[in-house]
Backbone as JSON Lines, residues from 0, in Angstrom:
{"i":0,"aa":"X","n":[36.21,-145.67,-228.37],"ca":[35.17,-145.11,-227.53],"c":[34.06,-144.53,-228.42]}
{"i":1,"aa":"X","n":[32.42,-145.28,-228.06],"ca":[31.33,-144.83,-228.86],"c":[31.19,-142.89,-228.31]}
{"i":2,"aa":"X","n":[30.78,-142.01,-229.52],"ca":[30.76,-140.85,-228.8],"c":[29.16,-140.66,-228.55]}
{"i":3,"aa":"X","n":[29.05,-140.05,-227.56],"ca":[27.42,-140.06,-227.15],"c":[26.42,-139.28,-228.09]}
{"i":4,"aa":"X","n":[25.38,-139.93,-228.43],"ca":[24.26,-139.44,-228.92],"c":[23.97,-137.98,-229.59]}
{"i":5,"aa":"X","n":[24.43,-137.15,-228.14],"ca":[24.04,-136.03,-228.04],"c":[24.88,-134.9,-228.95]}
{"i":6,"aa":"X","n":[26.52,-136.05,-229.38],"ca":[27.62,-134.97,-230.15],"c":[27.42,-136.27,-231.49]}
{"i":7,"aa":"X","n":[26.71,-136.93,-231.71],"ca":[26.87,-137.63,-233.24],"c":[26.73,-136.88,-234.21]}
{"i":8,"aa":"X","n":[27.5,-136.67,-235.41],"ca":[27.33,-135.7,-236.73],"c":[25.86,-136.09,-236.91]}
{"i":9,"aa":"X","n":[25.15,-134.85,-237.77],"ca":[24.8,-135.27,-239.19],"c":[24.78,-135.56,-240.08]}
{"i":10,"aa":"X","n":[24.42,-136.29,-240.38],"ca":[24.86,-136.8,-242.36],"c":[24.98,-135.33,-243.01]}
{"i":11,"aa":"X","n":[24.8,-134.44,-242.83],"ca":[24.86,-133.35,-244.01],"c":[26.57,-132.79,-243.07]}
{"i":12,"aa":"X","n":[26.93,-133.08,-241.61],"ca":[27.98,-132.28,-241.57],"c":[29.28,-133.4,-242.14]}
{"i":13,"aa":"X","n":[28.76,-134.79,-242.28],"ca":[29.48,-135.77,-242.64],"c":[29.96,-135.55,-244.19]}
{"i":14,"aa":"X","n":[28.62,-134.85,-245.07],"ca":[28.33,-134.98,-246.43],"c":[29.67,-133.39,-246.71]}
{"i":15,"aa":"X","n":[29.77,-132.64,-245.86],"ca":[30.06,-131.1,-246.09],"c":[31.73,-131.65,-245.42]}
{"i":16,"aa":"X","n":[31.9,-132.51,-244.79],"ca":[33.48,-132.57,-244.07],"c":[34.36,-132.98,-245.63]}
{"i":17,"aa":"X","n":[35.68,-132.43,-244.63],"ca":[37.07,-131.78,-245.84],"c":[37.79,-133.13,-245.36]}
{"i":18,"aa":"X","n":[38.93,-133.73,-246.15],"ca":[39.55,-134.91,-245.69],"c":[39.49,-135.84,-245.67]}
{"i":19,"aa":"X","n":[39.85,-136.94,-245.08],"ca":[39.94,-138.16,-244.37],"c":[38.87,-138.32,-243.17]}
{"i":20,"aa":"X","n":[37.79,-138.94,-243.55],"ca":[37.51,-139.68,-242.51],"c":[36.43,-140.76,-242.21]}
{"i":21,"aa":"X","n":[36.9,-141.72,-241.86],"ca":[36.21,-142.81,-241.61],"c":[35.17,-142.89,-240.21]}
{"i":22,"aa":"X","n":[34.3,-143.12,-240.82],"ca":[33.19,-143.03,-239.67],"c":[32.52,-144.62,-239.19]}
{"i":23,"aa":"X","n":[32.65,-145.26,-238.1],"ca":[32.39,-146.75,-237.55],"c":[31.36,-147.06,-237.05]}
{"i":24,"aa":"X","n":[30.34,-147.73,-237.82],"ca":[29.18,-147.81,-236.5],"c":[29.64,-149.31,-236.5]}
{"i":25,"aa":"X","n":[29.09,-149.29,-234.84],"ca":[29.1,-150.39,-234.3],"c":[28.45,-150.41,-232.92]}
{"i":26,"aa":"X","n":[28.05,-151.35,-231.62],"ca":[27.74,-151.56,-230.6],"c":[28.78,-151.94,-229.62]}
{"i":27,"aa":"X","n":[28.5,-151.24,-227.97],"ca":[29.88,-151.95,-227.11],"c":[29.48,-153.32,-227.42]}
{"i":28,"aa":"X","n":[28.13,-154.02,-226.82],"ca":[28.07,-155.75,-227.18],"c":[27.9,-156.66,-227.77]}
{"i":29,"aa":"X","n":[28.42,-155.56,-229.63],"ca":[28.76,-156.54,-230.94],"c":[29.77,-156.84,-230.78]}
{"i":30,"aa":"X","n":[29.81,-158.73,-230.43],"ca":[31.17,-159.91,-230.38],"c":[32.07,-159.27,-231.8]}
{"i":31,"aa":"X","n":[31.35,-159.32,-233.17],"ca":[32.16,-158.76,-234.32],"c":[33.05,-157.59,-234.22]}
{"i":32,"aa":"X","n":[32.16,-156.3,-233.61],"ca":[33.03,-155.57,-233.21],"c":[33.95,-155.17,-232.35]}
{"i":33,"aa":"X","n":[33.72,-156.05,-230.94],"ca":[34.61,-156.22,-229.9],"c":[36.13,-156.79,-230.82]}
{"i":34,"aa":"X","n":[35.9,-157.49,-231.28],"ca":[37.03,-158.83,-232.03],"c":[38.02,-157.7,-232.99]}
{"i":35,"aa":"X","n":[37.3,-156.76,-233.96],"ca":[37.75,-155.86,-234.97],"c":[38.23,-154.69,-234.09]}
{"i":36,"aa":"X","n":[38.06,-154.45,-233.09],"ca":[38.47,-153.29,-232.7],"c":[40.37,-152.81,-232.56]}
{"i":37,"aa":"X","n":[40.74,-154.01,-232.09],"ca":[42.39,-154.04,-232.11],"c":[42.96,-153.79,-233.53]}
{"i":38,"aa":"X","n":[42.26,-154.3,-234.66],"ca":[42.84,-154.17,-235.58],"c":[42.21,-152.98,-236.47]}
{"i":39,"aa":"X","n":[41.33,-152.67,-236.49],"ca":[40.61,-151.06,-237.07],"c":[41.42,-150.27,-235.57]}
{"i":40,"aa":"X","n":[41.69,-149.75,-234.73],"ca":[42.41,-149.25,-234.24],"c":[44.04,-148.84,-234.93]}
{"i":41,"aa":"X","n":[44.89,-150.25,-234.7],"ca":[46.08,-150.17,-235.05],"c":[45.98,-149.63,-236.78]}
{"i":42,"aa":"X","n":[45.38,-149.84,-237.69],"ca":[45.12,-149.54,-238.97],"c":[45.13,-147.77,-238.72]}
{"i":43,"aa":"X","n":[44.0,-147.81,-238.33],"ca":[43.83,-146.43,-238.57],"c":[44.85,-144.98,-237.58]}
{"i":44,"aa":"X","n":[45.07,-145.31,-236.58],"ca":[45.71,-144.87,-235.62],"c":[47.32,-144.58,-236.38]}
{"i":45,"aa":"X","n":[47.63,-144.98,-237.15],"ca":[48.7,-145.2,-237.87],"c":[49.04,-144.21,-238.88]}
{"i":46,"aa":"X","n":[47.53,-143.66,-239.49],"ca":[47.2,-142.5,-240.46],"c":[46.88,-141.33,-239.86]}
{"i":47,"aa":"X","n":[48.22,-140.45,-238.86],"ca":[47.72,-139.03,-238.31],"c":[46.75,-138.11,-239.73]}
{"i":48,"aa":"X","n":[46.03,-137.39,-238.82],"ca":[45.31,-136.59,-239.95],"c":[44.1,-137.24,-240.25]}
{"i":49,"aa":"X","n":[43.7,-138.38,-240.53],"ca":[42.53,-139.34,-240.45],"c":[41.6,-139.48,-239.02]}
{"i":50,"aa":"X","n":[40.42,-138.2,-239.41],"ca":[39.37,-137.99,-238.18],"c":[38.57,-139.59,-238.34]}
{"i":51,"aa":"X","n":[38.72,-140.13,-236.94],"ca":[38.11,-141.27,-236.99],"c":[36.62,-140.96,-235.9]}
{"i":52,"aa":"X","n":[35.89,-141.54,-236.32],"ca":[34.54,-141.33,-235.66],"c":[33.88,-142.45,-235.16]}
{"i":53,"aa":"X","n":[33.64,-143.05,-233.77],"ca":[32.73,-144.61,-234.03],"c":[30.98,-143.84,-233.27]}
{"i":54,"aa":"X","n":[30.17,-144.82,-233.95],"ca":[28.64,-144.27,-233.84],"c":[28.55,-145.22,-233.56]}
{"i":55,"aa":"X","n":[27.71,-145.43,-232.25],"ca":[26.69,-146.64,-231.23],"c":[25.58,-146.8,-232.53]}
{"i":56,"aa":"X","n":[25.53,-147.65,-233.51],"ca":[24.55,-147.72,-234.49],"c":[23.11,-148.63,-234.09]}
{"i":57,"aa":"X","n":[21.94,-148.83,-234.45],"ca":[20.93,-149.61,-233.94],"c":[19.5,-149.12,-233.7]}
{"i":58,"aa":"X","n":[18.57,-149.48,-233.45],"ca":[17.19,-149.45,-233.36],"c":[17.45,-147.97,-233.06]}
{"i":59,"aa":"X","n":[16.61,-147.09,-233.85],"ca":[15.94,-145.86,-233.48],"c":[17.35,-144.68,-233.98]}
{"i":60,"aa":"X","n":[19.02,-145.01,-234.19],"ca":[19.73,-144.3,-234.92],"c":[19.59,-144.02,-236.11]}
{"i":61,"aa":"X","n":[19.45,-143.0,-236.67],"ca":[19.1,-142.45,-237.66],"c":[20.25,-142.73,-238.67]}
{"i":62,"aa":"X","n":[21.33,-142.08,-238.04],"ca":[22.8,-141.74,-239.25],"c":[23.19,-142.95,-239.82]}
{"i":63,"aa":"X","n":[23.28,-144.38,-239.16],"ca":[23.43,-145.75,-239.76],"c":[22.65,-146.18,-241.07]}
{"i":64,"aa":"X","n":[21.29,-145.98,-240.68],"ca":[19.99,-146.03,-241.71],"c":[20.68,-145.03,-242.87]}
{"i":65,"aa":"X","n":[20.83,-143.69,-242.9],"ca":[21.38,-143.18,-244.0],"c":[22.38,-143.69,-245.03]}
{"i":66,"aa":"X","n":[23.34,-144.86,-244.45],"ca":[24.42,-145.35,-245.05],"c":[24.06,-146.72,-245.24]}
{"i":67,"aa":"X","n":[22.98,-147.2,-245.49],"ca":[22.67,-148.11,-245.47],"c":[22.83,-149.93,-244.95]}
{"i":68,"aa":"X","n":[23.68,-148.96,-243.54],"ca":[24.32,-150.12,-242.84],"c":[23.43,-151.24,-242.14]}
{"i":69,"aa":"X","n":[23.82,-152.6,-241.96],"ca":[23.35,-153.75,-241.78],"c":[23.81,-154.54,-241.0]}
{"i":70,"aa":"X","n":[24.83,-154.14,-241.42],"ca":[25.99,-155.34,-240.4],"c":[27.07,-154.69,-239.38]}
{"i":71,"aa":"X","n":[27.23,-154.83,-238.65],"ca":[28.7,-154.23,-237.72],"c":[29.73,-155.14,-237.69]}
{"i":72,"aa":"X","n":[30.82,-154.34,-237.34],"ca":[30.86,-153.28,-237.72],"c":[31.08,-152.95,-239.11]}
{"i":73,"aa":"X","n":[30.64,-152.43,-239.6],"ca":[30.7,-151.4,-240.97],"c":[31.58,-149.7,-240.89]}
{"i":74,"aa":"X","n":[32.45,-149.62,-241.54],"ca":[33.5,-148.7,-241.45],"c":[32.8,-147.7,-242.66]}
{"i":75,"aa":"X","n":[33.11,-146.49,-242.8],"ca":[32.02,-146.06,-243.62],"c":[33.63,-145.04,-244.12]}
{"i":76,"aa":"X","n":[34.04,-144.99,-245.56],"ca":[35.44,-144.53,-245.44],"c":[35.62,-143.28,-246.39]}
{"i":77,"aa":"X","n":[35.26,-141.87,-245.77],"ca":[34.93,-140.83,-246.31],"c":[35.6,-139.42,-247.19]}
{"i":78,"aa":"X","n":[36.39,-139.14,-248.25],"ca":[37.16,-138.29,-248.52],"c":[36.32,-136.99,-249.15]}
{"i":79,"aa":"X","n":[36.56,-135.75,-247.93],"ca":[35.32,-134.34,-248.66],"c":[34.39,-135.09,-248.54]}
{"i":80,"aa":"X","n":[33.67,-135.6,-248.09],"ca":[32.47,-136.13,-247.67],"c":[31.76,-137.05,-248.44]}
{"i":81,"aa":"X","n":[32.66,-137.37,-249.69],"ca":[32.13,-138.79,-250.39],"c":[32.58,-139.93,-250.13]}
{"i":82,"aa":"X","n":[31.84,-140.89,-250.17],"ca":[32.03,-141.97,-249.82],"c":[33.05,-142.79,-250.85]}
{"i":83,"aa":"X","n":[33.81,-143.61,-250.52],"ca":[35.2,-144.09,-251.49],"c":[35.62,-145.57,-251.23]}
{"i":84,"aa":"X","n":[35.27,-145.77,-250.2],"ca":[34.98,-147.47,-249.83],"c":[34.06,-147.8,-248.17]}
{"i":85,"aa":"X","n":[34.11,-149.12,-248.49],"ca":[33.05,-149.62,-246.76],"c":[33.93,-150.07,-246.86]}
{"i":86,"aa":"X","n":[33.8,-151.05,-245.26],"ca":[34.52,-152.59,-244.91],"c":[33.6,-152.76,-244.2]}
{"i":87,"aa":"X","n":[32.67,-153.8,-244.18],"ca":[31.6,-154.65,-243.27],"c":[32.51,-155.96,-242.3]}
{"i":88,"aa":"X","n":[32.54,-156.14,-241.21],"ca":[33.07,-157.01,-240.47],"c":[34.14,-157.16,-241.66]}
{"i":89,"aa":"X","n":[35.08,-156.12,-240.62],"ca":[36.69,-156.56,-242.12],"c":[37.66,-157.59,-241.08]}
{"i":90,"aa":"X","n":[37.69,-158.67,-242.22],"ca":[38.59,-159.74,-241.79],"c":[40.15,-159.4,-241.46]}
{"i":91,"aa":"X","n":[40.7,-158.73,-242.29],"ca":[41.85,-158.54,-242.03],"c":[42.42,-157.41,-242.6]}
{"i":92,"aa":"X","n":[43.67,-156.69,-241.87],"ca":[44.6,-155.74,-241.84],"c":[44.67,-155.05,-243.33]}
{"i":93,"aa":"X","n":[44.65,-156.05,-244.53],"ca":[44.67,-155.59,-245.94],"c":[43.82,-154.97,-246.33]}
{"i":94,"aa":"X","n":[42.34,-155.59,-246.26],"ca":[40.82,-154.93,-246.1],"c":[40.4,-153.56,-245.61]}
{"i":95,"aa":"X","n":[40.98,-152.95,-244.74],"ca":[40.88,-151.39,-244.07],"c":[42.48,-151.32,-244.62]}
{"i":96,"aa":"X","n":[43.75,-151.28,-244.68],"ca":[44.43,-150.84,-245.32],"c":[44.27,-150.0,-246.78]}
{"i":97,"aa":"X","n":[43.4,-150.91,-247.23],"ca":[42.78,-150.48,-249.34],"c":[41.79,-149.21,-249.14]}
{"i":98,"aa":"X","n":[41.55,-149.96,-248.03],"ca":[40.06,-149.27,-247.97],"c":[40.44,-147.61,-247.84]}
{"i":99,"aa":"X","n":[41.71,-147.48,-246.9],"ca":[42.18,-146.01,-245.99],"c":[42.9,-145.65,-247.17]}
{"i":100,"aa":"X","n":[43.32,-146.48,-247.99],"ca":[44.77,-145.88,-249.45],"c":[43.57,-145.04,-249.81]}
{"i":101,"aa":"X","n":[42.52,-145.47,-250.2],"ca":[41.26,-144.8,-251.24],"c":[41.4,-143.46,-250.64]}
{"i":102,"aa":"X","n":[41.29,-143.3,-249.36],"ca":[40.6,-141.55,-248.74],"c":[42.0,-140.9,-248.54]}
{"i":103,"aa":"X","n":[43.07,-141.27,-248.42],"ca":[44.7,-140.58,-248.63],"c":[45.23,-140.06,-249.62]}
């Protein structure tokens, strides 16, 4: 579930967060991300403690532009607020697996 507009972080509360957490932009009517969602779900859902975040990304969102995202979905994979890996349209289960070892 995209969270609305009105509760999306800032990059500085993203930059200042403690932990685990992966932040998702994507669109409800990106086919890529419709398709990835079962499996970035089961991946991550798997890692209690891992704040997962998805952002409606696109024309006129700001926080996407900061991360220099392009493609959806793009997983943005955050430990203390540095960045430690992406996954751009991740093909498979191993790809966000590596990606989540990095921020654990």
């Amino acid at each position: 579930m995209t969270i609305p507009d009105s509760i999306v972080p800032k990059r500085s509360e993203l930059d200042a967060s403690q932990g685990p957490v992966v932040v998702e932009f994507g669109t409800p009517w990106c086919g890529f991300c419709r398709a990835a969602q079962p499996m970035i779900r089961e991946v991550i859902d798997r890692n209690l403690g891992v704040r997962h975040i998805s952002v409606e990304d696109g024309k006129g969102k700001r926080l996407g532009r900061t991360y220099q995202v392009k493609l959806w979905p793009t997983l943005i994979f955050l430990k203390n607020g540095q960045e430690q890996a992406r996954c751009v349209r991740p093909a498979t289960r191993q790809a966000l697996e590596a990606a989540l070892e990095r921020i654990l």
